[in-house]
C-alpha positions in Angstrom: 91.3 124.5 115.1 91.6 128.0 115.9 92.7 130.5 113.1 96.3 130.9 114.7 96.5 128.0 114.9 95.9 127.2 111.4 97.5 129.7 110.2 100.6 128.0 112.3 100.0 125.0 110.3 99.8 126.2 107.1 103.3 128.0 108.0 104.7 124.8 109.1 103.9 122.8 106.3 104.6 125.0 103.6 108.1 125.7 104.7 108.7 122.4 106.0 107.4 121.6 102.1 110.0 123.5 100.7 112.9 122.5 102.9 112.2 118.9 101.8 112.8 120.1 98.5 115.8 121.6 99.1 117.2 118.6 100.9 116.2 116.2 98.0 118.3 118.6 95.5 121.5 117.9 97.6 120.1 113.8 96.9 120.0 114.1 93.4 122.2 111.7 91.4 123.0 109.8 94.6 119.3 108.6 94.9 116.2 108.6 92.8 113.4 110.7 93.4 111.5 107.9 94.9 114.6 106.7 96.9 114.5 110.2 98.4 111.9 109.4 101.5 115.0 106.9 103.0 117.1 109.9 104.2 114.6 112.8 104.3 111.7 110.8 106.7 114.5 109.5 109.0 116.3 112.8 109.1 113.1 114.9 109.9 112.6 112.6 113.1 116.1 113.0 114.4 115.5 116.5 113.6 112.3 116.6 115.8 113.6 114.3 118.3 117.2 117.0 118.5 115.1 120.4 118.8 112.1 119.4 121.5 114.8 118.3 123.5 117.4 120.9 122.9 115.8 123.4 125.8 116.7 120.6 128.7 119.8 119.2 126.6 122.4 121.1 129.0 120.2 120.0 132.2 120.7 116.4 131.1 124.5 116.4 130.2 125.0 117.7 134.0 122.9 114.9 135.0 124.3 112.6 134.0 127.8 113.7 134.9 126.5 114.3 138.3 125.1 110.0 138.1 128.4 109.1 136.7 130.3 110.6 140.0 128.2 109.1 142.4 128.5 106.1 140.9 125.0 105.6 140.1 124.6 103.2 137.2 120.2 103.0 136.8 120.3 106.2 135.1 117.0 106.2 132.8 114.7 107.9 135.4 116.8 110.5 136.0 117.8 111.0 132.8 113.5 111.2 131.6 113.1 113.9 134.4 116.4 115.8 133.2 114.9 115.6 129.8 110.9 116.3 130.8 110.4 113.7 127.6 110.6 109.9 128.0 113.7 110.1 125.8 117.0 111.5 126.3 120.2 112.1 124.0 123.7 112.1 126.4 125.8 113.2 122.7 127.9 116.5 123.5 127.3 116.8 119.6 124.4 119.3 118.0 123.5 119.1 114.4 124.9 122.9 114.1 128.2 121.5 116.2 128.8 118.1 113.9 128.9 120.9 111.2 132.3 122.4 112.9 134.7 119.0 111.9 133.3 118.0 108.1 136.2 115.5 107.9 134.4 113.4 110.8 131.1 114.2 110.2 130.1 110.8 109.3 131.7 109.4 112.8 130.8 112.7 115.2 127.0 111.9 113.6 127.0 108.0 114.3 128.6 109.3 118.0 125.6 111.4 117.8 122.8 108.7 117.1 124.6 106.5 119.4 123.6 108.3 122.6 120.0 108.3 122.3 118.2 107.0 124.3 117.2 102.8 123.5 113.5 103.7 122.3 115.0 106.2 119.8 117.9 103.8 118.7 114.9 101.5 118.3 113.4 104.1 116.3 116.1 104.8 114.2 117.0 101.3 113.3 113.9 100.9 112.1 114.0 103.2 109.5 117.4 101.4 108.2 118.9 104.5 108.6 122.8 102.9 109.1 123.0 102.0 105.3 121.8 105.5 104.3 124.6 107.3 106.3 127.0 105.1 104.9 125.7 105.8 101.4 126.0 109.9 102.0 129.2 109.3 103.3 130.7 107.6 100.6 129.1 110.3 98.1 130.0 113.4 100.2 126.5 114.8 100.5 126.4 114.0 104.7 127.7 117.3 105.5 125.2 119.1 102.9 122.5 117.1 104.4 123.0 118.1 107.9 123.6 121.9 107.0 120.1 122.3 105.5 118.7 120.9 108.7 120.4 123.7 110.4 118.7 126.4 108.8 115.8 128.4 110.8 113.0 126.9 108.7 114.0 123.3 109.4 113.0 123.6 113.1 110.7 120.9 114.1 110.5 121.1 117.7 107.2 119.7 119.2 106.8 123.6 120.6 106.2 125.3 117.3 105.4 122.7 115.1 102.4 120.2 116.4 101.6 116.6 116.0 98.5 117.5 113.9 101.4 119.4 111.7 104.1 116.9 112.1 101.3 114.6 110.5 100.3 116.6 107.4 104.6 116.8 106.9 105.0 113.2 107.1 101.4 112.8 104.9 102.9 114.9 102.1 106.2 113.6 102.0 105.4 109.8 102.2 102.5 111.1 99.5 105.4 112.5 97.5 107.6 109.6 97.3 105.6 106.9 97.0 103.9 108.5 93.9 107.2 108.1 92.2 106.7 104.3 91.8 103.2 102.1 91.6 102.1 101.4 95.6 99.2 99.6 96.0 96.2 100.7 96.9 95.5 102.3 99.7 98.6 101.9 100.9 100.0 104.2 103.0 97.4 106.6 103.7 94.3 108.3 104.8 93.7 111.8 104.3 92.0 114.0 106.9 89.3 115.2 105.8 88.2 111.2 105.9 89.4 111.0 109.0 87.8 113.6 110.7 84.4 112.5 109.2 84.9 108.6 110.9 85.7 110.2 114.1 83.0 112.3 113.3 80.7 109.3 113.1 82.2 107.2 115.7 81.4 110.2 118.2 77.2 110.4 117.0 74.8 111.4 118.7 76.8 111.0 122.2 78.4 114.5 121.7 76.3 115.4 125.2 76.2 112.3 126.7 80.1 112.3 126.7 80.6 116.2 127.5 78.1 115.7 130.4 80.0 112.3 131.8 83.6 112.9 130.6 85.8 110.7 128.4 87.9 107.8 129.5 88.5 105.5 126.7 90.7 103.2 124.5 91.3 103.6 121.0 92.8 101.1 118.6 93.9 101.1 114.9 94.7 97.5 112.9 97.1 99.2 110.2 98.2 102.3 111.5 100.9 103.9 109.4 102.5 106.7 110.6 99.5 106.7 113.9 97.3 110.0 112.1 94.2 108.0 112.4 94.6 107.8 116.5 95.5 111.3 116.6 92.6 112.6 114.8 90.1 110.6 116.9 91.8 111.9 119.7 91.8 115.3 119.3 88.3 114.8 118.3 87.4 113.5 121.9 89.9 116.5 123.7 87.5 118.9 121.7 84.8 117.2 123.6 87.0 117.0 127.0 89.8 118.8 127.3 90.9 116.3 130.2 90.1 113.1 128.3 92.0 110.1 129.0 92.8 108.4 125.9 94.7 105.7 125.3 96.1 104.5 121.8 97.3 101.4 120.9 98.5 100.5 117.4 99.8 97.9 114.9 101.8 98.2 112.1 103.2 96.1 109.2 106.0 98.7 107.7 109.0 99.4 109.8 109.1 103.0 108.1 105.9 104.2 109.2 105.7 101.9 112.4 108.9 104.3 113.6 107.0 107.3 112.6 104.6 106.6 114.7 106.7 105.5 117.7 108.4 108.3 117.2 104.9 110.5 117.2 103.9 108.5 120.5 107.3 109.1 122.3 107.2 113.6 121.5 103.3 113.4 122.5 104.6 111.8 125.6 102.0 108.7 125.3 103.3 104.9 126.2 105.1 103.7 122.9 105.3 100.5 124.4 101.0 100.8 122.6 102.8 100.9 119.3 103.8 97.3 117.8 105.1 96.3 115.0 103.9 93.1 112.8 101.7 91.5 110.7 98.1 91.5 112.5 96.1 89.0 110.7 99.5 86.5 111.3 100.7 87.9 114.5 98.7 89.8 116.4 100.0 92.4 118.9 96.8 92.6 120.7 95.5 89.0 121.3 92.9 89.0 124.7 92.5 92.9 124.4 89.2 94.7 124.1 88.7 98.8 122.7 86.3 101.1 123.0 87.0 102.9 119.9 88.4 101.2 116.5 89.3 103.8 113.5 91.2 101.7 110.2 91.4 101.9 106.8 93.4 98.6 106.5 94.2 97.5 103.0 92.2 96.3 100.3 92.9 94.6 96.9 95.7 93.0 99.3 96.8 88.9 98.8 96.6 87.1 102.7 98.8 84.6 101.6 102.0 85.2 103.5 99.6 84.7 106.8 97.4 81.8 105.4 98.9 79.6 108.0 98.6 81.6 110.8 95.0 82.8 109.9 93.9 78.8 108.9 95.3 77.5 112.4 93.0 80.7 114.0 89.9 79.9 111.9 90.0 76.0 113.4 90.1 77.6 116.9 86.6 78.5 116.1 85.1 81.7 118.8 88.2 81.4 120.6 90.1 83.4 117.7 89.1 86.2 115.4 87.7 84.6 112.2 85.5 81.9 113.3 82.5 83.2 110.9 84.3 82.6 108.0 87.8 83.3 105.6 87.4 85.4 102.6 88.9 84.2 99.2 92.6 84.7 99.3 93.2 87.3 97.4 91.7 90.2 99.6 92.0 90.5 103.1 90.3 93.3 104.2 87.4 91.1 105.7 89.4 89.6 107.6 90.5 92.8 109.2 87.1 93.6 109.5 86.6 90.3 111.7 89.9 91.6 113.6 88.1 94.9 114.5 84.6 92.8 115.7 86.8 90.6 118.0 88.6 93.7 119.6 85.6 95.3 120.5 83.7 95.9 123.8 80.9 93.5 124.2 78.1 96.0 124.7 79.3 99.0 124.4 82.5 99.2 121.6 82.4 101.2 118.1 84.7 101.0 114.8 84.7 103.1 112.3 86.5 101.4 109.2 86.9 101.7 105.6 86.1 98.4 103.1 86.2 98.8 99.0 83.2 97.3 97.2 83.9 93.9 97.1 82.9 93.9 100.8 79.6 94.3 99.9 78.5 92.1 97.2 81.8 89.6 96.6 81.1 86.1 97.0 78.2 83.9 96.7 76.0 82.2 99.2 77.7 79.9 102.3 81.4 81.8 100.9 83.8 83.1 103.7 82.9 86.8 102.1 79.0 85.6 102.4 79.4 83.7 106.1 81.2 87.3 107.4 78.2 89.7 106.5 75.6 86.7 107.8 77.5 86.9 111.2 77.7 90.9 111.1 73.7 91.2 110.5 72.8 88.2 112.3 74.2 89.7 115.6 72.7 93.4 114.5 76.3 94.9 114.8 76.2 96.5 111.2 74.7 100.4 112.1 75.6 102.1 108.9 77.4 102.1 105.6 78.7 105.1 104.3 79.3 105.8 100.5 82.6 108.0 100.0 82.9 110.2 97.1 85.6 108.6 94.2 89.2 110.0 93.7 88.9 111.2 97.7 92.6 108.8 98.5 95.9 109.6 97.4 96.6 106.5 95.6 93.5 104.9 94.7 90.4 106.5 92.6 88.0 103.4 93.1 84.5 103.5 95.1 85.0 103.4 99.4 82.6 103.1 102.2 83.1 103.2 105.6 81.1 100.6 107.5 80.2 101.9 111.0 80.1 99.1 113.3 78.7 98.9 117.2 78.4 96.7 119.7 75.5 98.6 121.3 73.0 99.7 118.9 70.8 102.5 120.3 67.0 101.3 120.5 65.2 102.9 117.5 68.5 101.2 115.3 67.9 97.7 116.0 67.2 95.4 113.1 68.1 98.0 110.7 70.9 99.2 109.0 72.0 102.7 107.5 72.9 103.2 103.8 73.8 106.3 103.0 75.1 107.8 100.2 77.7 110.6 100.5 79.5 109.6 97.1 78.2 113.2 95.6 79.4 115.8 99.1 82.3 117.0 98.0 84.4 120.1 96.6 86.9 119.7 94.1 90.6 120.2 95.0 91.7 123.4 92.9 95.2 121.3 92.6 94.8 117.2 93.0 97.5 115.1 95.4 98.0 111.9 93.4 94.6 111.0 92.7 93.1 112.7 95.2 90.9 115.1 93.4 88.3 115.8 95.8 87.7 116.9 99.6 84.7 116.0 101.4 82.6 119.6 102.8 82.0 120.2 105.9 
């Protein structure tokens, strides 16, 4: 990133920072701290989703007047191409204007939401976002609400303030409310600086080879929160080739974040239709497809229980589903992620980046699922390279990670052999931790 640029960022963030604040004092009493993410995440995407479109916003309400008189009922299209976004919003209302009746404001704003277009409604549904209207209704702290998102430093339009920055926002405020109660580990998050190194690995030694040949590829995360893992490894590549064609595809357990990132998709103007939600060891999204890229830090520590059944009927399918090597014990799932990954990758050619705690490596005894999943992983010489992380490098966890570097197309002088390396001591210390993230790894 250019200096500007981050300078930009760090603008964008800290204000944005303190904004959220701001709101959260007009929450106080209403909601507890950690209750505080329900209003503030879903109003910062209506927020962003009002002020990148408000430059066409006039262009569309003609539009669709003009549609409306010629009778033409198929509107979308024109609508998309009013709006130069894949989204539209056909409300006469502004936040500043819903400001002008307060004794309506709760109605005007559900007028408002009303009008956008379905993938937005879909978006905002998500997020559960009718109950918490009602409840700032009913404890007069809409209006308040609204009229701090009016003020200059609460713009969020996709001009001014990026994706990259939208990302560290969302980061810090899911960061921030989820530290208020116990989440589990892992959950939620990945911070850059381990993201940037995995892309950093998945790209290698074909830094040339791609510059020289140009990059057309398909990228895939497993547990995707709010999408920050795909963006990363895409800007990586654009650094590479500025005309990359990337395509992102992503799955997501949690409504909340799955909307963040449909939302993310929808402003970068990529196919959100790539963005699913569900459970992906019990009902995967992506059955049949195949990626060139895979970048995940699915969850560890993590019970497989509520998809036992689905995962059991899978395993008896043998190669025809994922986890024919073997299932792990049931009270950690991230191998079977792992197996997830292996299945979605290109024979020959595909790479995954992904993180695994330490029970990965030496859980389970001999001819156990846990044992049966690293036979078949060395057996067919996939395994390139395991990467120690430094401790207290996640938000919410302190314990030992690796990254296991996976490919389906080992370069010659690799074969037969796999990478250890230890990375657990390159780091500089935060001068101020986030959660118990003390550390950052160095460049």
């Amino acid at each position: 990133m250019n200096n500007n640029m981050q300078q930009q960022t760090t603008i964008n963030i800290q204000e944005k920072a303190n904004l959220i604040w701001a709101i959260a004092d007009k929450l106080v009493g209403v909601y507890k701290p950690h209750e505080y993410g329900n209003v503030i995440l879903p109003m910062c995407v209506i927020k962003r989703f009002e002020d990148t479109l408000a430059p066409t916003k006039q262009a569309v309400l003609d539009t669709n007047a003009k549609l409306d008189k010629d009778g033409i009922v198929v509107k979308k299209g024109f609508l998309e191409t009013a709006a130069g976004q894949q989204f539209y919003n056909l409300s006469p209302f502004t936040f500043q204007s819903l400001l002008n009746d307060p004794e309506n404001i709760k109605e005007n704003f559900e007028s408002y939401l009303n009008h956008f277009s379905e993938n937005v409604i879909d978006i905002i549904h998500r997020m559960d976002f009718d109950r918490e209207l009602q409840k700032m209704a009913d404890n007069n702290v809409l209006y308040l609400v609204i009229k701090e998102f009016c003020t200059a430093k609460a713009y969020l339009g996709a001009d001014v303030v990026t994706s990259v920055d939208m990302g560290y926002i969302f980061e810090e405020l899911v960061r921030k409310f989820s530290e208020s109660y116990d989440e589990q580990a892992g959950a939620h998050f990945t911070a850059r600086d381990i993201i940037y190194l995995m892309a950093e690995l998945l790209v290698g030694n074909d830094e040339q080879k791609l510059e020289r040949e140009g990059i057309t590829a398909s990228i895939y995360d497993m547990a995707m929160g709010t999408s920050q893992m795909l963006g990363c490894l895409t800007e990586r590549f654009l650094k590479i080739d500025p005309e990359a064609e990337i395509t992102s595809y992503g799955q997501e357990l949690n409504n909340q974040t799955f909307a963040i990132a449909k939302a993310d998709t929808l402003i970068k103007g990529g196919n959100a239709d790539n963005m699913r939600q569900g459970d992906t060891l019990g009902d995967d999204k992506f059955s049949g497809y195949k990626f060139d890229y895979i970048i995940s830090n699915p969850p560890f520590g993590i019970e497989w229980k509520t998809s036992k059944k689905a995962v059991e009927d899978e395993y008896i399918l043998g190669e025809a589903g994922r986890f024919a090597p073997g299932l792990p014990a049931i009270g950690d799932g991230q191998m079977l992620f792992l197996l997830n990954g292996i299945a979605k990758l290109k024979e020959d050619e595909g790479r995954m980046a992904i993180i695994q705690n330490g029970s990965s490596l030496f859980k389970g005894d001999a001819g156990s699922g846990e044992s049966e999943i690293r036979g078949y992983l060395l057996g067919n010489d996939w395994l390139e390279a395991i990467v120690q992380l430094p401790n207290d490098l996640f938000y919410n966890t302190g314990i030992a990670t690796y990254i296991w570097l996976i490919t389906k197309n080992k370069s010659e002088e690799r074969q037969g052999k796999v990478q250890l390396i230890d990375a657990s001591q390159c780091y500089d210390k935060r001068r101020k931790s986030l959660g118990n993230k003390r550390v950052e790894i160095s460049d």
